[in-house]
C-alpha positions in Angstrom: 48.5 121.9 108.8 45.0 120.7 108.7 42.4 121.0 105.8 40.7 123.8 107.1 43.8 126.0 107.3 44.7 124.9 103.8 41.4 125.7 102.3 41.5 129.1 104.5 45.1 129.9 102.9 44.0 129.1 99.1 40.5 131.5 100.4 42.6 134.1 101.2 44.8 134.0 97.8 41.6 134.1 95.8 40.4 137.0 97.2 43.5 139.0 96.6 43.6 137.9 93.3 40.1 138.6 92.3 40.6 142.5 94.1 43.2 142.7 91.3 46.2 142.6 93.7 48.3 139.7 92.3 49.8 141.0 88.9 50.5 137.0 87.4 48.8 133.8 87.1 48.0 131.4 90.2 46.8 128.2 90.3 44.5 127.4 93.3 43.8 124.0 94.7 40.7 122.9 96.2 39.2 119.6 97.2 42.6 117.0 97.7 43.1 118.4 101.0 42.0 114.9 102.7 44.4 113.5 99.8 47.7 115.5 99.9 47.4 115.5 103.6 47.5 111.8 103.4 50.8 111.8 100.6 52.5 114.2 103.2 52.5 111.1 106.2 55.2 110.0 104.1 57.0 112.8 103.5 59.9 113.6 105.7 61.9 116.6 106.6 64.7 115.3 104.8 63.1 114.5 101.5 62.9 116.5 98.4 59.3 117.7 97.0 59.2 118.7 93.3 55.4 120.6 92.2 54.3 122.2 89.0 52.8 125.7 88.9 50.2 124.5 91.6 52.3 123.9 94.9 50.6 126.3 97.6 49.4 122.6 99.6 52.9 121.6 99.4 54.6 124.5 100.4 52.7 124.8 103.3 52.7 120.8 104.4 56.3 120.4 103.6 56.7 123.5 106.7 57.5 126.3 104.8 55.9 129.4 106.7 52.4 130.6 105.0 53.7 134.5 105.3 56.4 133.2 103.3 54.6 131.2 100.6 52.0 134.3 100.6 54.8 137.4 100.3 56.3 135.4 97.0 52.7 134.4 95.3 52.4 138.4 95.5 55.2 138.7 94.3 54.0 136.9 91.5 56.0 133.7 92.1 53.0 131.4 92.5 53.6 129.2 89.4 57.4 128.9 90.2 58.1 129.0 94.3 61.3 127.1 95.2 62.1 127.3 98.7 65.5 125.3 98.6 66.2 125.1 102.7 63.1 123.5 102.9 63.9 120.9 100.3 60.7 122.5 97.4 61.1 123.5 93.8 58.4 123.8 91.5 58.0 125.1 87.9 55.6 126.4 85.8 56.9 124.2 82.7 54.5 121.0 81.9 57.3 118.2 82.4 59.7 120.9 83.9 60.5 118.9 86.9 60.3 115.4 85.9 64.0 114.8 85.2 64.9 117.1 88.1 63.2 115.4 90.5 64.9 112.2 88.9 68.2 113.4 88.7 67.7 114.7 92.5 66.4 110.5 92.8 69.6 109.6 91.3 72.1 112.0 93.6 71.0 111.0 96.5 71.5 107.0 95.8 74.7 107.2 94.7 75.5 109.8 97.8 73.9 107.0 99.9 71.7 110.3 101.8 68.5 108.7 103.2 66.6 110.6 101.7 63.7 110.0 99.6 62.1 112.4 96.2 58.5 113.6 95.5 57.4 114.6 92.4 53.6 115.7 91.5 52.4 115.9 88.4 49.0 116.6 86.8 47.4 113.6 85.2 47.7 115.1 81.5 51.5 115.4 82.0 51.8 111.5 82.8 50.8 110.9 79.5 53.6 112.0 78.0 56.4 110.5 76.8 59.1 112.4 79.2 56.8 110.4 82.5 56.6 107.7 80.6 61.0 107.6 80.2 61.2 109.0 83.9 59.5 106.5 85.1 61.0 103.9 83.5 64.1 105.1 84.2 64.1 105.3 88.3 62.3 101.7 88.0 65.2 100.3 86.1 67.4 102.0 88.4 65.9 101.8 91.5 66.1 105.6 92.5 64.3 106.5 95.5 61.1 108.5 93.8 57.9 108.3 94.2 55.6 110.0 91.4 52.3 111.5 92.8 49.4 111.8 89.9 46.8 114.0 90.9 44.0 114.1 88.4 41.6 116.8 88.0 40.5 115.8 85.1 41.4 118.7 83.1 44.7 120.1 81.6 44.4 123.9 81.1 40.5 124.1 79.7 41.0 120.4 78.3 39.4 117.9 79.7 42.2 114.8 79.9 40.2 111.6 78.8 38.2 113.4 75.9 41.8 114.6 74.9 43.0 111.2 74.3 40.0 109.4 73.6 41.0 107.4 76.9 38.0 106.7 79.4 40.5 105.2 81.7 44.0 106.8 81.6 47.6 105.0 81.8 47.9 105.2 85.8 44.4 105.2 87.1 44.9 102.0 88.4 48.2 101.5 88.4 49.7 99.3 91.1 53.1 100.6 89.6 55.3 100.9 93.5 56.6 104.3 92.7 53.5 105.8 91.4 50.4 107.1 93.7 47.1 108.5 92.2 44.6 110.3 93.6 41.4 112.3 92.0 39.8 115.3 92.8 37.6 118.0 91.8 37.9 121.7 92.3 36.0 124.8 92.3 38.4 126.7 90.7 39.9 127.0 87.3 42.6 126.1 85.8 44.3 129.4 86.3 42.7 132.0 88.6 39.9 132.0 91.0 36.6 132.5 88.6 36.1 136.7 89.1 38.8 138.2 87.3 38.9 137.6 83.9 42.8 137.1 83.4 45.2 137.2 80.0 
């Protein structure tokens, strides 16, 4: 899937959710497309992909079909889609996934599967102490993760550094192997599209 057709996908949610038609709370992305295009080279068919509530991009570049990933955000599934055959859970609970994704890390080692485990995260949720021990963790036991930190610079209407008094954060420029960081800034925010006003 290419940036465009990402960008036309997250268009088209916005617009249904500012005509009032989506009932619950979505989480757009715009502006990483260049980015998570480039995280999904190595991601394989075989490997596992673990989101938070904002997962459209991953859905979709992980191959699940966009009528698919679009019948369950009307559904009012946005913040949670899980499409298991394709190997893609997400939840709308900050550090929700974290030990999932690492206990998924861990099944597959022992199984001896070649397969490998994704997990994105926001950059105010690898501040806390659960990345911090999930981290550790699959270093110390060599789990086959990778840990993808994509800053926006904001958690919820908070803006990250201001937050922690922290001009630089923890993985900014990390050159930890099983972490990747990218920034990015998006026109939309945090929850919505920026028409409707929403709970």
């Amino acid at each position: 899937m290419t940036a465009k057709e990402l960008i036309a996908f997250e268009t088209e949610i916005a617009d249904i959710f500012n005509a009032g038609k989506i009932r619950a709370p979505v989480h757009l992305y715009y502006g990483n497309e260049a980015q998570i295009i480039e995280v999904f080279r190595d991601i394989h068919a075989e490997d596992w992909v673990f989101c938070s509530w904002r997962s459209h991009y991953q859905c979709l570049l992980k191959g699940v079909p966009p009528d698919e990933v679009k019948a369950e955000i009307l559904a009012g599934r946005s913040i949670s889609l899980c499409f298991p055959k394709q190997r893609i859970l997400s939840s709308a609970i900050v550090t929700g996934v974290l030990s999932i994704a690492v206990g998924t890390a861990m099944g597959l080692k022992r199984s001896g599967e070649k397969a490998r485990v994704h997990c994105f995260l926001g950059e105010m949720t690898a501040e806390t102490g659960t990345f911090h021990e999930c981290l550790k963790y699959s270093t110390n036991h060599k789990l086959p993760i990778r840990f993808i930190i994509e800053d926006n610079g904001r958690s919820v209407c908070t803006d990250t550094r201001e937050t922690w008094n922290q001009p630089v954060l923890t993985y900014e420029n990390s050159s930890h192997p099983l972490v990747a960081y990218y920034k990015y800034k998006s026109k939309y925010p945090h929850a919505g599209a920026g028409m409707r006003v929403q709970f």
